[in-house]
Backbone as JSON, one array per atom type, in Angstrom:
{
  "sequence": "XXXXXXXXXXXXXXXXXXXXXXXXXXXXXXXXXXXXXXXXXXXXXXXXXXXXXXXXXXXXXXXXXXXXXXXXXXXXXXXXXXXXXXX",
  "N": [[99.57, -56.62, 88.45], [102.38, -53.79, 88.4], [101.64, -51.08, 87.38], [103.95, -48.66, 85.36], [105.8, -46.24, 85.5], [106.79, -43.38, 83.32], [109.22, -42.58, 83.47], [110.17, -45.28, 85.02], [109.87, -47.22, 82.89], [112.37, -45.67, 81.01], [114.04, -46.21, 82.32], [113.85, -49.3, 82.24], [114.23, -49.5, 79.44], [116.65, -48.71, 79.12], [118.37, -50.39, 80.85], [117.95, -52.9, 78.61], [119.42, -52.16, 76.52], [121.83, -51.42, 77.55], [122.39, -54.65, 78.53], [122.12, -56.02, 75.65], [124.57, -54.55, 74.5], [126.19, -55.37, 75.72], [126.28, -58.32, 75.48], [126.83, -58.67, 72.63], [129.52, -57.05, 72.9], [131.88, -58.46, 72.7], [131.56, -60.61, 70.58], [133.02, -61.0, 67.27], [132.95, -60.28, 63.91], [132.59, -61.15, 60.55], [134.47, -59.07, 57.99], [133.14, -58.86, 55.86], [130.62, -58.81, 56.69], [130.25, -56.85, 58.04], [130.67, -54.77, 56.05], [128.19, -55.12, 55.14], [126.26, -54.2, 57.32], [123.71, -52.35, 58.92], [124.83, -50.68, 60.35], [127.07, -49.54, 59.9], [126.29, -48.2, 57.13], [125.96, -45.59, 56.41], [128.65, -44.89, 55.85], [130.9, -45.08, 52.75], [131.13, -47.7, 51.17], [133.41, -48.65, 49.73], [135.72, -46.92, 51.01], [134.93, -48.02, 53.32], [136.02, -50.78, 52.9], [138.79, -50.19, 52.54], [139.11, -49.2, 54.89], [139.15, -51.59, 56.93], [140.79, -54.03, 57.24], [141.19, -56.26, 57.94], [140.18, -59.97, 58.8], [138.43, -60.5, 60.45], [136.61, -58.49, 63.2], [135.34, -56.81, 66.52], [132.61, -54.76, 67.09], [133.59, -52.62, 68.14], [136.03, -52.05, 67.66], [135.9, -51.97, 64.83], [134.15, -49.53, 64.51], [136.14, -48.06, 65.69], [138.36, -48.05, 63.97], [137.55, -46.9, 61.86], [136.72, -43.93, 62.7], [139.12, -43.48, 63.23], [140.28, -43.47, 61.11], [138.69, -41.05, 59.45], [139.54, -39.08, 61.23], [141.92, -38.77, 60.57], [144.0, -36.45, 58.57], [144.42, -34.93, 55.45], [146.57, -35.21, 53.13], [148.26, -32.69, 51.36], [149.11, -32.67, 47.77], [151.05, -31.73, 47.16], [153.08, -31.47, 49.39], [153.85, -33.59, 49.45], [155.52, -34.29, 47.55], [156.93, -32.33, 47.46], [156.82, -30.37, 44.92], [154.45, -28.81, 42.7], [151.71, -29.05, 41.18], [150.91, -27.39, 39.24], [151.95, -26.16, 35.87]],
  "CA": [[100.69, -56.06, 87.71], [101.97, -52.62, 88.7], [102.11, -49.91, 86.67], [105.26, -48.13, 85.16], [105.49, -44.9, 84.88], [107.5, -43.01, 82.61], [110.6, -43.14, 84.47], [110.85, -46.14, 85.02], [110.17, -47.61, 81.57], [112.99, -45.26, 80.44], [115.02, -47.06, 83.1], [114.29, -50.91, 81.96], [114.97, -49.73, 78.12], [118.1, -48.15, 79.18], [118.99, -51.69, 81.14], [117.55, -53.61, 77.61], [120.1, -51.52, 75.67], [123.06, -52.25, 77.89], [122.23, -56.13, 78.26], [122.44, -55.95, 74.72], [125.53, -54.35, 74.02], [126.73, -56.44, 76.92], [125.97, -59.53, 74.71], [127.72, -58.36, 71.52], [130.52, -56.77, 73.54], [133.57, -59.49, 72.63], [131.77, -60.63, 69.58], [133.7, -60.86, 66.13], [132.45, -59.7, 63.09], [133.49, -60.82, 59.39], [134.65, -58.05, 57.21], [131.64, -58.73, 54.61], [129.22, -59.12, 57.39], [130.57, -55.08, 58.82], [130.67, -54.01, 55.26], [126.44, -55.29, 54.64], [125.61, -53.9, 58.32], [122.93, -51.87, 58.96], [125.47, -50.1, 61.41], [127.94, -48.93, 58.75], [125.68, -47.82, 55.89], [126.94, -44.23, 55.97], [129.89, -45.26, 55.36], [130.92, -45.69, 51.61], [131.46, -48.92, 51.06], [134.45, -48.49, 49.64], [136.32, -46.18, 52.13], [135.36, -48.98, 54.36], [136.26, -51.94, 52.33], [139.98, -49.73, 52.43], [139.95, -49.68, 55.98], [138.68, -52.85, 56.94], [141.42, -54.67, 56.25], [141.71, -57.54, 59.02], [138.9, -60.5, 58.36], [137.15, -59.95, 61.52], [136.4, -57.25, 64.18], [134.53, -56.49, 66.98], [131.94, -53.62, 66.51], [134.31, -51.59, 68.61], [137.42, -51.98, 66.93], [135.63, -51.56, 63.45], [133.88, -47.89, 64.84], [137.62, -47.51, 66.08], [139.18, -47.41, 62.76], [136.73, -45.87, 60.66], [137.1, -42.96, 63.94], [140.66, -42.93, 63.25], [140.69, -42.96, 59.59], [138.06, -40.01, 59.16], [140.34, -37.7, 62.1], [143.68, -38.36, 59.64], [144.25, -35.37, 58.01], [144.74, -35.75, 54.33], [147.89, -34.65, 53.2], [148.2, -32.01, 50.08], [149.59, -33.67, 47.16], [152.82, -30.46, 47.09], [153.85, -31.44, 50.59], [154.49, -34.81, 49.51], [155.97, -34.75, 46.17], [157.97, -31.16, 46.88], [156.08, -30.45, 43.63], [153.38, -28.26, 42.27], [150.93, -29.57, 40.41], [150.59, -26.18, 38.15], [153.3, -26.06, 35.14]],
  "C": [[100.78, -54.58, 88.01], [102.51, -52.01, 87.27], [103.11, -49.08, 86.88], [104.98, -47.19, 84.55], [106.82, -44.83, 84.05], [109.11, -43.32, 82.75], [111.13, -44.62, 84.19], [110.88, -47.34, 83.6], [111.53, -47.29, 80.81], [114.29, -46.35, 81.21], [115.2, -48.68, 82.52], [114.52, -50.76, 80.05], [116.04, -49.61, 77.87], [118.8, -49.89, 79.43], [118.67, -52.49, 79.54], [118.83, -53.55, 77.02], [121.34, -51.85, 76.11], [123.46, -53.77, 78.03], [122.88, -56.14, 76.81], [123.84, -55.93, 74.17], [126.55, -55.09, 74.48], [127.16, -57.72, 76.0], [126.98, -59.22, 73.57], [128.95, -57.87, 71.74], [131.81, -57.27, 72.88], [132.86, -60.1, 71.36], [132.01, -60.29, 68.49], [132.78, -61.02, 64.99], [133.71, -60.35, 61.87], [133.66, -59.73, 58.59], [133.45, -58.03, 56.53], [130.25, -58.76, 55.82], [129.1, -57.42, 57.85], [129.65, -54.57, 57.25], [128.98, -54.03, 54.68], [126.1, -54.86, 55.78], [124.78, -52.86, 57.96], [123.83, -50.38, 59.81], [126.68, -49.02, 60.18], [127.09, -48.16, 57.37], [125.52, -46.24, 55.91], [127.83, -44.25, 55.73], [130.15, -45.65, 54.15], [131.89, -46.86, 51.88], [132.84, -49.0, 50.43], [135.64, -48.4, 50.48], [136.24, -47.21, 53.05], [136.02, -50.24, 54.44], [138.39, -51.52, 52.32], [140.49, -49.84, 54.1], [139.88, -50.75, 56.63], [139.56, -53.9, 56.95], [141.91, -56.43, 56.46], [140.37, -58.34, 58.48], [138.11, -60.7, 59.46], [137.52, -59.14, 62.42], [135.53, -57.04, 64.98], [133.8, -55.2, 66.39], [132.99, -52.16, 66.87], [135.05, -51.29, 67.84], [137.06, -51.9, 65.66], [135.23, -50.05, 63.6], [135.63, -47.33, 65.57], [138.39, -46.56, 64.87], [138.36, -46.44, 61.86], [136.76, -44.4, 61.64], [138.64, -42.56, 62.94], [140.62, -42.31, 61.72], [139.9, -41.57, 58.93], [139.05, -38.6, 59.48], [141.25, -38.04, 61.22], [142.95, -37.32, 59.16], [144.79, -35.73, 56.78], [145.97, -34.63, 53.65], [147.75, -34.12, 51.68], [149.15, -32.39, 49.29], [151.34, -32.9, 47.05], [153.28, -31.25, 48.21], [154.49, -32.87, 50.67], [155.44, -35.12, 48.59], [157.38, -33.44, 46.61], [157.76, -30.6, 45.6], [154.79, -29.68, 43.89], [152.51, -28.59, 41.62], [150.48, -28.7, 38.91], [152.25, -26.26, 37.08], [153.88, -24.77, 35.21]]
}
């Protein structure tokens, strides 16, 4: 058996890691299965349970939206109403 140096260990965990993702790639995800992941759990459950809204998703297209929905910009409640909130 030869010996692996550093290198190349880093090399067959790297290949491990893409196999992997390889594998999960095109599979679908139920909403409740995203929202108990291990993968999401920074995410308040909530906030995700809001965007979430389809009943399954790849991993991609779930880190898609939660992406998107963070970059919106949240809109100040005057600019919507034409309204002040102060009397």
């Amino acid at each position: 058996m030869a010996r692996m140096d550093k290198k190349d260990l880093e090399t067959e965990n790297m290949e491990q890691k893409e196999k992997k993702i390889d594998e999960t790639a095109g599979k679908r995800y139920g909403r409740s299965a995203l929202l108990n992941s291990k993968r999401f759990a920074a995410v308040q459950r909530d906030f995700l349970k809001a965007i979430l809204i389809k009943e399954e998703y790849t991993i991609e297209e779930a880190e898609k939206a939660v992406k998107e929905a963070m970059r919106r910009e949240a809109t100040p409640w005057r600019a919507e109403t034409g309204q002040s909130r102060t009397k």
